[in-house]
N, C-alpha and C positions, 0 to 999 in steps of 0.2 A: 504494500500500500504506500503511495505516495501522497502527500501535502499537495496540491494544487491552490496558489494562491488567487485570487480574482479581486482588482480592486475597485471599487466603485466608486466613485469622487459624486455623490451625490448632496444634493445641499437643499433643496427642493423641498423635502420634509420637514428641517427645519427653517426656512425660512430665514438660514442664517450665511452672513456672508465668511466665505474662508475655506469649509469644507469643499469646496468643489475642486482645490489645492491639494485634500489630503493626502493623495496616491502619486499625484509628482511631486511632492515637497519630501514625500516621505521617499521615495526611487533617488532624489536629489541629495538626499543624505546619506544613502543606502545605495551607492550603486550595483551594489554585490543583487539587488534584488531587481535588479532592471530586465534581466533574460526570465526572471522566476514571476515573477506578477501580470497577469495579462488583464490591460484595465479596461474596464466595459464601457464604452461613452455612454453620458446621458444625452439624450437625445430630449430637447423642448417639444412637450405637444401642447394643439392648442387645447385653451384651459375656458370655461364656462365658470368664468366668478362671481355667475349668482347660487355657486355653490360655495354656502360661506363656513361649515364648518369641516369639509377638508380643502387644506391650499393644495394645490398644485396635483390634485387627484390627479388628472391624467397623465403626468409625466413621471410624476412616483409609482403607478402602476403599469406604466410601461418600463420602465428604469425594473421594477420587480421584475417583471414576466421574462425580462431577457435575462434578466441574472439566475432566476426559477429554472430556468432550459438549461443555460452552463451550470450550474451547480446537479439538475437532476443528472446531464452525462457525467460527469466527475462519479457520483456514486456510483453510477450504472456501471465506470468502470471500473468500478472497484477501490478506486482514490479518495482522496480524505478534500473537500472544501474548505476553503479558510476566506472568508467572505472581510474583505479589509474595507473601512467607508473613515468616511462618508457619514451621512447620518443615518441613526436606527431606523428609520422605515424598512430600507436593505434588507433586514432582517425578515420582513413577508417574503420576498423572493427567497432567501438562502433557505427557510424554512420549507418553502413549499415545495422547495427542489430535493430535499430529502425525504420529504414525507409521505412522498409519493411513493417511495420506494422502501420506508423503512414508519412502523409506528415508535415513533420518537418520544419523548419527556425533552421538556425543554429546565436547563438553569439561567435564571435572568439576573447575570450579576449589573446591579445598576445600582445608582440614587434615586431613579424613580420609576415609578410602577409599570409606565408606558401602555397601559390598562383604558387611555380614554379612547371614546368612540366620537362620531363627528355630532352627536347630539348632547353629548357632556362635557366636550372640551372648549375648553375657556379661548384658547386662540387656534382652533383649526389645523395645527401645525401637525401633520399625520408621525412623525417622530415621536408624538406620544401616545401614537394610535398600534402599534406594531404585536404588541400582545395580547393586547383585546381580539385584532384582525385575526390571530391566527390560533386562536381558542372559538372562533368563529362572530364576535361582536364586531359589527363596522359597516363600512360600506362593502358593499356587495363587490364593487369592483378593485375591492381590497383582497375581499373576504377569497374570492375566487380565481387568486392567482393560482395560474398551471390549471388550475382544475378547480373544480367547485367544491363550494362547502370547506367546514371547519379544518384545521391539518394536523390539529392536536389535541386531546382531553385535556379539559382543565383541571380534573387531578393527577395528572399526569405534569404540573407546572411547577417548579419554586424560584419566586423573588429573592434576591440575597444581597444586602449591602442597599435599603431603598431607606430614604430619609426625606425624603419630599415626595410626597401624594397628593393630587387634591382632593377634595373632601367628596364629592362625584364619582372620579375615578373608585377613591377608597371603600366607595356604597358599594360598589360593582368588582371589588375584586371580594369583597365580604360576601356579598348576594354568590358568588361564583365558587364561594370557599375556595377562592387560591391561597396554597401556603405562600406567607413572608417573613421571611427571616431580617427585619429591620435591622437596620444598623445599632439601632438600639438595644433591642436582645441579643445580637451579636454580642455587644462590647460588655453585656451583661453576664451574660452566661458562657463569654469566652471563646473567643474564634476556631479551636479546634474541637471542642463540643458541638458546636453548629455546623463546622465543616463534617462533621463523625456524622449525624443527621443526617445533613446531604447525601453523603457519601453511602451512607445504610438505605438511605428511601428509593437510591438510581442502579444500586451494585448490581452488573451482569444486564442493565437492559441499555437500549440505545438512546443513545442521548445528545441535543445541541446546546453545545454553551454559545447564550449569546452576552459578548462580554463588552459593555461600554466604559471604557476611558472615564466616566467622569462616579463612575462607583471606587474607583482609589480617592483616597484623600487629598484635597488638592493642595495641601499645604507638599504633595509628593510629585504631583504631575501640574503642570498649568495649561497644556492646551486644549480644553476644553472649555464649550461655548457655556455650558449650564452647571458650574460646580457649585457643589455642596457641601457648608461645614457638615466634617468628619469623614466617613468611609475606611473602606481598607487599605489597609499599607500596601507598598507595591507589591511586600514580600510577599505579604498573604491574598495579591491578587495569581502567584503564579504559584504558591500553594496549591492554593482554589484548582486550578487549572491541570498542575501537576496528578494532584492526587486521585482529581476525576477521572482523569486519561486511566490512570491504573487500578481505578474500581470500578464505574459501570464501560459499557462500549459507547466511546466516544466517536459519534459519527460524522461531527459538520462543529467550525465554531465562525463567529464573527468578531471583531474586533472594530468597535465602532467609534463614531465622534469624535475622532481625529479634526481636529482642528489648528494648523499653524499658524495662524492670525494671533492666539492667543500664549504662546509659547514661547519662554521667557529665554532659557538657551538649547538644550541638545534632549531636557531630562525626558520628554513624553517621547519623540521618537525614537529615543534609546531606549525606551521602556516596551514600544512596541516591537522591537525588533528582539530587545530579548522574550518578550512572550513566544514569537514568530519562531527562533532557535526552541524555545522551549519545545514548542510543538512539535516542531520536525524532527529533534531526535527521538523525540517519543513514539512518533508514530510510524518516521521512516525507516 
Protein backbone atom coordinates (compact mmCIF):
# COMPACT_ATOMS: atom_id res chain seq x y z
CA UNK A 1 0.00 0.00 0.00
CA UNK A 2 1.06 3.31 -0.88
CA UNK A 3 0.37 7.07 0.44
CA UNK A 4 -1.11 8.96 -2.53
CA UNK A 5 -1.10 12.47 -1.65
CA UNK A 6 -3.99 14.85 -3.49
CA UNK A 7 -3.84 18.57 -2.79
CA UNK A 8 -6.61 20.67 -2.96
CA UNK A 9 -6.11 24.44 -2.53
CA UNK A 10 -9.75 25.19 -1.86
CA UNK A 11 -11.00 28.33 -0.04
CA UNK A 12 -14.41 28.53 -1.23
CA UNK A 13 -15.84 26.83 1.99
CA UNK A 14 -14.46 29.03 3.97
CA UNK A 15 -14.82 32.03 2.54
CA UNK A 16 -11.46 32.96 3.46
CA UNK A 17 -8.63 34.51 1.65
CA UNK A 18 -5.08 32.41 1.69
CA UNK A 19 -6.15 28.86 1.49
CA UNK A 20 -6.40 28.64 -2.08
CA UNK A 21 -2.04 29.09 -1.48
CA UNK A 22 -2.14 26.13 0.65
CA UNK A 23 -0.66 23.30 -1.62
CA UNK A 24 1.83 25.76 -3.41
CA UNK A 25 3.12 27.49 -0.49
CA UNK A 26 3.35 24.20 1.09
CA UNK A 27 5.22 22.23 -2.50
CA UNK A 28 7.22 25.80 -2.18
CA UNK A 29 8.75 25.00 1.16
CA UNK A 30 8.69 21.37 0.60
CA UNK A 31 10.05 20.72 -2.69
CA UNK A 32 10.80 17.04 -1.90
CA UNK A 33 6.87 16.90 -2.29
CA UNK A 34 6.56 18.56 -5.73
CA UNK A 35 6.64 14.96 -7.83
CA UNK A 36 4.42 13.30 -4.60
CA UNK A 37 1.25 15.72 -4.44
CA UNK A 38 -0.96 15.81 -7.46
CA UNK A 39 -3.11 19.15 -6.98
CA UNK A 40 -6.64 19.17 -8.15
CA UNK A 41 -7.64 22.71 -9.44
CA UNK A 42 -10.78 24.40 -8.25
CA UNK A 43 -12.58 25.12 -11.00
CA UNK A 44 -15.28 28.45 -10.22
CA UNK A 45 -18.83 27.55 -11.06
CA UNK A 46 -21.56 29.78 -11.51
CA UNK A 47 -23.12 30.37 -8.03
CA UNK A 48 -27.03 31.38 -7.41
CA UNK A 49 -26.75 33.61 -4.32
CA UNK A 50 -30.15 33.74 -3.60
CA UNK A 51 -28.91 30.76 -1.98
CA UNK A 52 -27.83 32.36 1.39
CA UNK A 53 -27.20 29.61 3.72
CA UNK A 54 -24.51 27.67 1.78
CA UNK A 55 -21.65 30.13 -0.04
CA UNK A 56 -20.22 28.88 -2.88
CA UNK A 57 -22.55 25.54 -3.16
CA UNK A 58 -21.61 24.81 -6.51
CA UNK A 59 -18.08 25.18 -6.63
CA UNK A 60 -17.46 23.40 -3.37
CA UNK A 61 -19.50 20.44 -4.67
CA UNK A 62 -17.98 20.28 -7.74
CA UNK A 63 -14.34 20.83 -6.08
CA UNK A 64 -15.96 17.46 -3.80
CA UNK A 65 -17.19 15.22 -6.68
CA UNK A 66 -13.64 15.52 -8.51
CA UNK A 67 -11.72 14.92 -5.40
CA UNK A 68 -14.61 11.88 -4.57
CA UNK A 69 -13.41 10.18 -8.04
CA UNK A 70 -9.49 10.55 -7.24
CA UNK A 71 -9.76 9.47 -3.97
CA UNK A 72 -12.43 6.47 -4.74
CA UNK A 73 -9.49 5.19 -7.42
CA UNK A 74 -6.73 5.57 -4.93
CA UNK A 75 -8.68 2.88 -2.73
CA UNK A 76 -9.93 0.98 -5.52
CA UNK A 77 -6.29 0.55 -5.83
CA UNK A 78 -5.54 -0.43 -3.03
CA UNK A 79 -3.41 2.92 -1.82
CA UNK A 80 -3.94 4.89 1.11
CA UNK A 81 -5.43 8.90 0.24
CA UNK A 82 -4.12 11.70 2.16
CA UNK A 83 -6.42 14.55 1.14
CA UNK A 84 -4.05 17.97 1.87
CA UNK A 85 -6.53 21.41 1.77
CA UNK A 86 -7.42 23.63 1.73
CA UNK A 87 -10.48 24.13 3.76
CA UNK A 88 -12.61 21.34 5.50
CA UNK A 89 -15.54 21.06 3.02
CA UNK A 90 -12.68 18.78 1.10
CA UNK A 91 -13.44 16.42 3.48
CA UNK A 92 -17.25 15.54 1.70
CA UNK A 93 -15.28 14.54 -1.35
CA UNK A 94 -12.40 12.57 0.52
CA UNK A 95 -15.10 10.92 2.45
CA UNK A 96 -17.40 9.82 -0.13
CA UNK A 97 -14.40 8.41 -2.10
CA UNK A 98 -13.88 5.99 0.52
CA UNK A 99 -17.10 5.11 1.55
CA UNK A 100 -18.18 3.92 -1.28
CA UNK A 101 -15.97 1.27 -1.05
CA UNK A 102 -15.23 0.72 2.45
CA UNK A 103 -18.16 1.22 5.73
CA UNK A 104 -15.87 3.65 7.60
CA UNK A 105 -16.04 5.52 11.31
CA UNK A 106 -14.86 8.66 10.93
CA UNK A 107 -12.38 10.60 13.96
CA UNK A 108 -12.86 14.50 13.65
CA UNK A 109 -9.93 15.93 15.35
CA UNK A 110 -10.93 19.66 15.26
CA UNK A 111 -11.81 22.80 17.58
CA UNK A 112 -15.07 22.64 16.16
CA UNK A 113 -17.80 20.52 15.46
CA UNK A 114 -18.39 21.21 11.61
CA UNK A 115 -21.86 19.79 12.42
CA UNK A 116 -23.89 22.93 10.90
CA UNK A 117 -26.26 22.50 8.04
CA UNK A 118 -27.29 25.53 5.75
CA UNK A 119 -30.56 26.00 7.96
CA UNK A 120 -28.45 26.49 11.26
CA UNK A 121 -25.42 28.09 10.23
CA UNK A 122 -24.85 31.41 11.28
CA UNK A 123 -22.68 32.46 8.03
CA UNK A 124 -23.28 29.96 5.33
CA UNK A 125 -19.61 29.04 5.06
CA UNK A 126 -20.02 25.12 4.01
CA UNK A 127 -16.42 24.42 6.11
CA UNK A 128 -18.61 24.05 8.94
CA UNK A 129 -21.12 22.12 7.12
CA UNK A 130 -18.62 18.92 6.25
CA UNK A 131 -19.91 16.45 9.09
CA UNK A 132 -23.33 17.16 9.37
CA UNK A 133 -23.03 16.59 5.14
CA UNK A 134 -21.62 13.25 5.45
CA UNK A 135 -23.74 11.72 8.52
CA UNK A 136 -26.39 12.73 5.95
CA UNK A 137 -27.63 16.43 7.26
CA UNK A 138 -27.22 19.25 4.54
CA UNK A 139 -27.97 20.14 1.32
CA UNK A 140 -28.76 17.42 -0.82
CA UNK A 141 -26.20 18.55 -3.36
CA UNK A 142 -23.62 18.17 -0.60
CA UNK A 143 -25.31 15.24 0.82
CA UNK A 144 -24.90 13.31 -2.46
CA UNK A 145 -21.51 13.44 -3.46
CA UNK A 146 -20.27 10.37 -5.68
CA UNK A 147 -23.55 8.80 -4.88
CA UNK A 148 -26.53 9.55 -2.99
CA UNK A 149 -27.56 9.51 0.50
CA UNK A 150 -25.67 9.42 3.84
CA UNK A 151 -21.64 7.92 3.66
CA UNK A 152 -21.47 7.34 7.32
CA UNK A 153 -23.50 6.25 10.64
CA UNK A 154 -23.52 8.75 13.17
CA UNK A 155 -22.57 6.21 15.71
CA UNK A 156 -20.13 5.40 13.94
CA UNK A 157 -18.47 9.37 14.52
CA UNK A 158 -16.09 10.86 17.26
CA UNK A 159 -15.27 14.64 17.72
CA UNK A 160 -11.94 15.16 19.53
CA UNK A 161 -10.17 18.34 20.53
CA UNK A 162 -13.69 20.63 19.74
CA UNK A 163 -13.95 23.86 21.86
CA UNK A 164 -16.14 26.04 19.83
CA UNK A 165 -19.69 24.87 18.87
CA UNK A 166 -22.42 26.93 18.23
CA UNK A 167 -25.28 26.53 20.24
CA UNK A 168 -27.52 25.15 16.85
CA UNK A 169 -24.92 23.20 15.70
CA UNK A 170 -24.58 21.65 19.58
CA UNK A 171 -28.61 20.90 19.59
CA UNK A 172 -27.82 18.79 16.40
CA UNK A 173 -24.83 16.82 17.32
CA UNK A 174 -26.84 16.02 20.91
CA UNK A 175 -30.22 15.25 18.96
CA UNK A 176 -27.78 12.95 16.68
CA UNK A 177 -25.99 11.46 19.86
CA UNK A 178 -22.43 12.08 18.25
CA UNK A 179 -19.69 11.28 20.68
CA UNK A 180 -17.23 14.60 21.64
CA UNK A 181 -14.49 14.27 23.23
CA UNK A 182 -14.12 18.24 24.01
CA UNK A 183 -11.07 19.60 24.63
CA UNK A 184 -12.20 20.16 28.00
CA UNK A 185 -12.79 16.51 29.05
CA UNK A 186 -9.74 15.81 27.35
CA UNK A 187 -7.54 18.03 29.55
CA UNK A 188 -9.75 16.69 32.40
CA UNK A 189 -9.50 13.39 32.24
CA UNK A 190 -6.17 13.31 30.49
CA UNK A 191 -5.07 12.91 26.88
CA UNK A 192 -4.04 9.22 26.91
CA UNK A 193 -7.35 8.01 28.78
CA UNK A 194 -9.33 9.76 25.89
CA UNK A 195 -6.98 8.65 23.33
CA UNK A 196 -7.20 4.67 25.14
CA UNK A 197 -11.32 5.53 24.20
CA UNK A 198 -10.75 6.23 20.85
CA UNK A 199 -8.60 3.88 20.29
CA UNK A 200 -10.84 0.94 22.11
CA UNK A 201 -14.36 2.37 20.21
CA UNK A 202 -12.37 2.13 16.24
CA UNK A 203 -9.78 -1.05 17.03
CA UNK A 204 -9.72 -3.46 13.86
CA UNK A 205 -12.40 -1.41 11.95
CA UNK A 206 -11.97 1.00 9.13
CA UNK A 207 -11.53 4.24 9.72
CA UNK A 208 -10.92 8.24 8.26
CA UNK A 209 -9.03 10.71 10.25
CA UNK A 210 -10.18 13.83 9.30
CA UNK A 211 -7.42 16.17 10.81
CA UNK A 212 -7.72 20.07 10.96
CA UNK A 213 -4.77 22.29 11.79
CA UNK A 214 -6.55 24.44 13.93
CA UNK A 215 -7.58 21.57 16.62
CA UNK A 216 -3.53 21.86 17.95
CA UNK A 217 -3.10 24.72 20.15
CA UNK A 218 -2.39 27.67 18.49
CA UNK A 219 -0.06 29.00 20.86
CA UNK A 220 1.98 25.63 18.61
CA UNK A 221 0.93 26.25 15.18
CA UNK A 222 -0.33 29.97 13.70
CA UNK A 223 -1.41 29.30 10.22
CA UNK A 224 -4.71 28.92 10.74
CA UNK A 225 -7.76 31.13 9.67
CA UNK A 226 -10.10 30.07 12.84
CA UNK A 227 -7.93 29.27 16.06
CA UNK A 228 -8.95 28.51 19.26
CA UNK A 229 -7.65 29.15 22.81
CA UNK A 230 -6.29 25.62 23.83
CA UNK A 231 -6.24 22.34 21.81
CA UNK A 232 -3.73 19.76 21.47
CA UNK A 233 -0.05 19.92 21.50
CA UNK A 234 1.58 19.16 18.28
CA UNK A 235 2.92 16.10 20.03
CA UNK A 236 -0.39 14.64 20.97
CA UNK A 237 -1.70 15.68 17.49
CA UNK A 238 0.78 12.87 15.84
CA UNK A 239 0.00 10.62 18.85
CA UNK A 240 -3.50 10.87 17.91
CA UNK A 241 -2.55 9.85 14.56
CA UNK A 242 0.28 7.42 15.25
CA UNK A 243 -1.55 5.37 17.52
CA UNK A 244 -4.65 5.14 15.29
CA UNK A 245 -2.70 3.98 12.38
CA UNK A 246 -1.78 0.88 14.79
CA UNK A 247 -5.18 0.12 16.35
CA UNK A 248 -8.10 0.24 14.05
CA UNK A 249 -7.56 0.02 9.90
CA UNK A 250 -6.76 3.28 8.93
CA UNK A 251 -8.14 3.88 5.48
CA UNK A 252 -8.12 7.70 4.19
CA UNK A 253 -6.84 10.91 6.23
CA UNK A 254 -7.14 14.61 5.53
CA UNK A 255 -5.19 17.38 6.75
CA UNK A 256 -6.93 20.42 6.51
CA UNK A 257 -6.93 24.52 6.82
CA UNK A 258 -3.73 25.07 5.90
CA UNK A 259 -3.52 28.60 5.67
CA UNK A 260 -0.06 30.61 4.86
CA UNK A 261 -1.42 34.00 5.00
CA UNK A 262 -1.42 33.52 8.77
CA UNK A 263 2.00 31.81 9.40
CA UNK A 264 4.34 33.51 11.48
CA UNK A 265 7.61 31.42 10.34
CA UNK A 266 8.26 27.64 9.13
CA UNK A 267 6.25 26.06 12.43
CA UNK A 268 2.60 24.93 10.64
CA UNK A 269 4.30 23.62 7.58
CA UNK A 270 6.88 21.90 9.26
CA UNK A 271 4.33 20.54 11.20
CA UNK A 272 2.50 19.36 8.33
CA UNK A 273 5.10 17.67 6.62
CA UNK A 274 6.11 15.84 9.73
CA UNK A 275 2.43 14.41 10.05
CA UNK A 276 2.98 13.74 6.17
CA UNK A 277 6.44 11.49 7.19
CA UNK A 278 4.42 10.28 9.82
CA UNK A 279 2.11 8.63 7.70
CA UNK A 280 4.19 7.38 5.07
CA UNK A 281 6.25 5.38 7.19
CA UNK A 282 3.43 3.83 8.80
CA UNK A 283 1.63 2.88 6.09
CA UNK A 284 4.38 2.52 3.37
Amino acid sequence: MKTKIIGVPLNFGANRCGLEFSVDNFIEKYPKYRDKIEVLGVEKQLEDFSTKGAKYLNTVAKTCEELAVRVNKIIKDGNFPISLGGDHAIAIGSIAGVSKEKEIGILWMDAHGDMNTPEISGTGHIHGMPLATSVGHGHSKLIDCLYKGAKVKKENVILFGTRDIDEKEQKLIDELGIKNYTWQMIAEMGFEKALGEVKEFFKGRDLHISFDLDGIDPTEITAVGTPVVGGLSREMGKTLVSEMIDTASVTSIDIVEYNPIYEKGMETSEYVDELLQLIEKKIN
